[in-house]
Backbone as JSON Lines, residues from 0, in Angstrom:
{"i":0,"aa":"X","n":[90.94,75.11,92.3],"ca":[92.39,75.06,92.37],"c":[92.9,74.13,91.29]}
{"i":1,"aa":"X","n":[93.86,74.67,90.63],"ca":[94.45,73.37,89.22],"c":[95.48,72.77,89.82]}
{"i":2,"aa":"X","n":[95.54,71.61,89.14],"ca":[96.58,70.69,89.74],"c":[98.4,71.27,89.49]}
{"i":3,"aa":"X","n":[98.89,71.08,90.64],"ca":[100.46,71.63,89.95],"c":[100.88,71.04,88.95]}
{"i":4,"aa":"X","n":[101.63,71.44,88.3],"ca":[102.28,71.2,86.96],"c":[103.71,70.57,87.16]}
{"i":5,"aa":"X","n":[103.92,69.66,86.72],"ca":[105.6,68.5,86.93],"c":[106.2,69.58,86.28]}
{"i":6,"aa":"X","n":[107.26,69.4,86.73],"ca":[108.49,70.25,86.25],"c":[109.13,69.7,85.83]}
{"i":7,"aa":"X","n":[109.88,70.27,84.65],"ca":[110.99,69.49,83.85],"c":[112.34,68.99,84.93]}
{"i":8,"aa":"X","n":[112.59,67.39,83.88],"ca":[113.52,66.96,84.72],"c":[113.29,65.62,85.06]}
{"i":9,"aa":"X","n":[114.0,65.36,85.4],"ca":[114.17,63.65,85.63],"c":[112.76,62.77,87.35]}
{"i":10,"aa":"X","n":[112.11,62.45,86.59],"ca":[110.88,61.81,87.87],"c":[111.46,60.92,89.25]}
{"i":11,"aa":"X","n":[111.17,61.32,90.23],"ca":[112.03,60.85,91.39],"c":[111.68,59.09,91.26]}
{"i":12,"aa":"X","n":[113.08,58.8,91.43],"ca":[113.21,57.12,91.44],"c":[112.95,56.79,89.79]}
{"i":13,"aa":"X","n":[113.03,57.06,88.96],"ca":[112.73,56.63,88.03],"c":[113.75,56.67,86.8]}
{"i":14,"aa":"X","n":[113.77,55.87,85.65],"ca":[114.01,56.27,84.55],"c":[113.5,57.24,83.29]}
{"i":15,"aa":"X","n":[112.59,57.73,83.58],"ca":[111.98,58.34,82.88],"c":[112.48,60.32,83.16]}
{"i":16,"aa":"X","n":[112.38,61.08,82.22],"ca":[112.52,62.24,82.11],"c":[111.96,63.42,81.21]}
{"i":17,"aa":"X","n":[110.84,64.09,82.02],"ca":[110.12,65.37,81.23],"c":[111.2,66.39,80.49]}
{"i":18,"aa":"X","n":[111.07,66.63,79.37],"ca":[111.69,67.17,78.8],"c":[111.02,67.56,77.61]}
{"i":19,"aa":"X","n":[110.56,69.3,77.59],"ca":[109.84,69.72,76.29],"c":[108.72,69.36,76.13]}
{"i":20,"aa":"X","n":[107.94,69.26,77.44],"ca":[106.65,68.4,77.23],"c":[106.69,66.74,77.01]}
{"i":21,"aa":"X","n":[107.61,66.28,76.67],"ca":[107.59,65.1,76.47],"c":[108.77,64.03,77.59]}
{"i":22,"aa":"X","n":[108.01,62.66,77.29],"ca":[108.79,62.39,78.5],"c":[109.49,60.92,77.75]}
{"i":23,"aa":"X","n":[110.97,60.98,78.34],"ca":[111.78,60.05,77.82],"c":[112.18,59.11,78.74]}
{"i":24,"aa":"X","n":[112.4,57.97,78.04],"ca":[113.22,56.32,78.93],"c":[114.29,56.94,78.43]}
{"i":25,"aa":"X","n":[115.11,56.81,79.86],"ca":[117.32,56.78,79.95],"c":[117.29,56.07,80.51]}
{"i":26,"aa":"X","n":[118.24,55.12,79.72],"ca":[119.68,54.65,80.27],"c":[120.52,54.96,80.41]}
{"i":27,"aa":"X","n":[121.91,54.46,81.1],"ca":[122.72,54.13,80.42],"c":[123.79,54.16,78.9]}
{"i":28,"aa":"X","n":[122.53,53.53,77.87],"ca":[122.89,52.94,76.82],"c":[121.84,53.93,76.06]}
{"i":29,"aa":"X","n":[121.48,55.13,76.8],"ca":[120.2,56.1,75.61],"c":[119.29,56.44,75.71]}
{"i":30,"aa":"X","n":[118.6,57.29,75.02],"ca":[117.49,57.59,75.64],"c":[116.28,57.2,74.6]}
{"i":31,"aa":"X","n":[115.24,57.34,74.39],"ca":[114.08,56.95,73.94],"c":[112.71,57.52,74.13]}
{"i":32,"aa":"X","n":[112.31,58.12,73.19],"ca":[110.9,58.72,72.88],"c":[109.75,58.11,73.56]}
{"i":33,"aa":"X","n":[109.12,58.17,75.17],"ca":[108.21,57.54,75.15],"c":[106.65,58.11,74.08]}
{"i":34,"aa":"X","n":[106.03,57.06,73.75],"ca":[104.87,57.98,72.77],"c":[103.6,56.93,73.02]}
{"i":35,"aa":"X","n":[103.43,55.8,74.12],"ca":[102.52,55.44,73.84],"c":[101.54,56.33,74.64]}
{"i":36,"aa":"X","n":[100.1,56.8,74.37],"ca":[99.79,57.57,74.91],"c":[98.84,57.65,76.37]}
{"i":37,"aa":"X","n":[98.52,55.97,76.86],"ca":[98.23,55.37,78.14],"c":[99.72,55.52,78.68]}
{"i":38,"aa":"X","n":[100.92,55.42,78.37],"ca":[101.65,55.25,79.2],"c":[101.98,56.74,79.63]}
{"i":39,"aa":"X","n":[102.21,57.49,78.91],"ca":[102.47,58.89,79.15],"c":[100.98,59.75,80.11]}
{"i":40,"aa":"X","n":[99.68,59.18,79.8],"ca":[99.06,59.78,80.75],"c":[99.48,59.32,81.89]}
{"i":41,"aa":"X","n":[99.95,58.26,82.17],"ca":[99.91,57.83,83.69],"c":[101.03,58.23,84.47]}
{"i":42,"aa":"X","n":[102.25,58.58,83.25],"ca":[103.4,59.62,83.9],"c":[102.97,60.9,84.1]}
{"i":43,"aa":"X","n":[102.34,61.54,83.96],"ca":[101.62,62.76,83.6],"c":[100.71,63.16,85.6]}
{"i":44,"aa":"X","n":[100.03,62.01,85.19],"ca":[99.47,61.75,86.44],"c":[100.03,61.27,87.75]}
{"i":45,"aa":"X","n":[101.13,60.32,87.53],"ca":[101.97,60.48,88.51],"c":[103.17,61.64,89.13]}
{"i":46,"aa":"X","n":[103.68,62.8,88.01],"ca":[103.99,63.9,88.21],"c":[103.32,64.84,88.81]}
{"i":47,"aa":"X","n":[102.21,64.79,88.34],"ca":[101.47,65.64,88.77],"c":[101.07,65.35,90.58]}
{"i":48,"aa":"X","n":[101.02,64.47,90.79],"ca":[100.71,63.97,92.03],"c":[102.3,64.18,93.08]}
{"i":49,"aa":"X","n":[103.32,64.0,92.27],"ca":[104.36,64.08,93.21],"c":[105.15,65.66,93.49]}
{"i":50,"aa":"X","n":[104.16,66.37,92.14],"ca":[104.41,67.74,92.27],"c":[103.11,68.83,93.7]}
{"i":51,"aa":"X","n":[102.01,67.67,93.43],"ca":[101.27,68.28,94.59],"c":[101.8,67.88,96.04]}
{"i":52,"aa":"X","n":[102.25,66.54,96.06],"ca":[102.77,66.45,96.95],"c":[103.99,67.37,97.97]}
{"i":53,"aa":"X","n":[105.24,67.81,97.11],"ca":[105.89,68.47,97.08],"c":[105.5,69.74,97.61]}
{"i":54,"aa":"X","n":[104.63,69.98,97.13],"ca":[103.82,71.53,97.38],"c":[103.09,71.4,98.35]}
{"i":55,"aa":"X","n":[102.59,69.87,99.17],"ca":[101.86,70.14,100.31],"c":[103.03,70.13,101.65]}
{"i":56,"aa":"X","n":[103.89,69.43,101.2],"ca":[105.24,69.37,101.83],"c":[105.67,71.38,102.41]}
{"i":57,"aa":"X","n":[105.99,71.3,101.45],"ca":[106.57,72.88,101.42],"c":[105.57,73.99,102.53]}
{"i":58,"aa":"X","n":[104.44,73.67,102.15],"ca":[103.36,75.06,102.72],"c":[102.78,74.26,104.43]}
{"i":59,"aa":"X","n":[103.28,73.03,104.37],"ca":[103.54,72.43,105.76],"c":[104.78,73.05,106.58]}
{"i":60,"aa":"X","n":[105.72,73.23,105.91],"ca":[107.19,73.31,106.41],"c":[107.39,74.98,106.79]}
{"i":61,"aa":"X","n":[106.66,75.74,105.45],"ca":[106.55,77.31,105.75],"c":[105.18,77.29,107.21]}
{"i":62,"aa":"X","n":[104.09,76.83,107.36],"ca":[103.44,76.74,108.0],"c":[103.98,76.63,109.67]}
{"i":63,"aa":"X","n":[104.76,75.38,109.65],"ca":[106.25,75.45,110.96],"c":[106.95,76.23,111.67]}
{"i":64,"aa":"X","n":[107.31,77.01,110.59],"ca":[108.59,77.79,110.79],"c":[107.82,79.06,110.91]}
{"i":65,"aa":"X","n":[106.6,79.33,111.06],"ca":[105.93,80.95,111.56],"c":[105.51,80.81,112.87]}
{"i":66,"aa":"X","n":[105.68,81.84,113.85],"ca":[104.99,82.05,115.14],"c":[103.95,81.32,114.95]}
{"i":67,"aa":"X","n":[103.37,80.43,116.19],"ca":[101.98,80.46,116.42],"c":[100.96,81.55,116.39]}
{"i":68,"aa":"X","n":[100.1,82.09,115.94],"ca":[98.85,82.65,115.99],"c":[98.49,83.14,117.48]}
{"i":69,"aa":"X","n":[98.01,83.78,118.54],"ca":[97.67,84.28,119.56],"c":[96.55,84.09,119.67]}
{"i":70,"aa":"X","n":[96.3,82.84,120.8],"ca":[94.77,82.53,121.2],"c":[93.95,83.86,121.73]}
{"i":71,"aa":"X","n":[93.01,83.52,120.41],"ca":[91.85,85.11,120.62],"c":[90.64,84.44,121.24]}
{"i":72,"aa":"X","n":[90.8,82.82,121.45],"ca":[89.09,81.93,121.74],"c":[89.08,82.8,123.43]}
{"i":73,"aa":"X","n":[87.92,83.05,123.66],"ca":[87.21,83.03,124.6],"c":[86.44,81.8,125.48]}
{"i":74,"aa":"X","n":[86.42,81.85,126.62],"ca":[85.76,80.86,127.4],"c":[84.36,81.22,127.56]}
């Protein structure tokens, strides 16, 4: 299974924003090229983690909202 992929767009709680593959510091006062390339793996990796998350969220929530299954166990 591959890891989900962050989606463009601004990282929850954060200043930072995927955009074009690349991910930028906003302010306020602008935005800014992040490029060091430890720092961007670890955004990378934290997207990625809040995008699996998201997705375990979701297939929990569809999982909910279907009938129970019909006990077929035998005694």
């Amino acid at each position: 299974m591959s890891a989900p992929t962050p989606r463009p767009g601004r990282l929850e709680r954060s200043p930072v924003v995927l955009r074009d593959g690349q991910w930028w510091l906003v302010s306020g006062a602008g935005s800014i090229l992040a490029t060091d390339p430890t720092f961007t793996n670890m955004l990378d990796g934290f997207a990625q983690a809040m995008a699996a998350a998201d997705q375990a969220v979701a297939d929990l929530c569809t999982r909910q909202s279907e009938p129970p299954a019909p006990d077929t166990g035998g005694e």
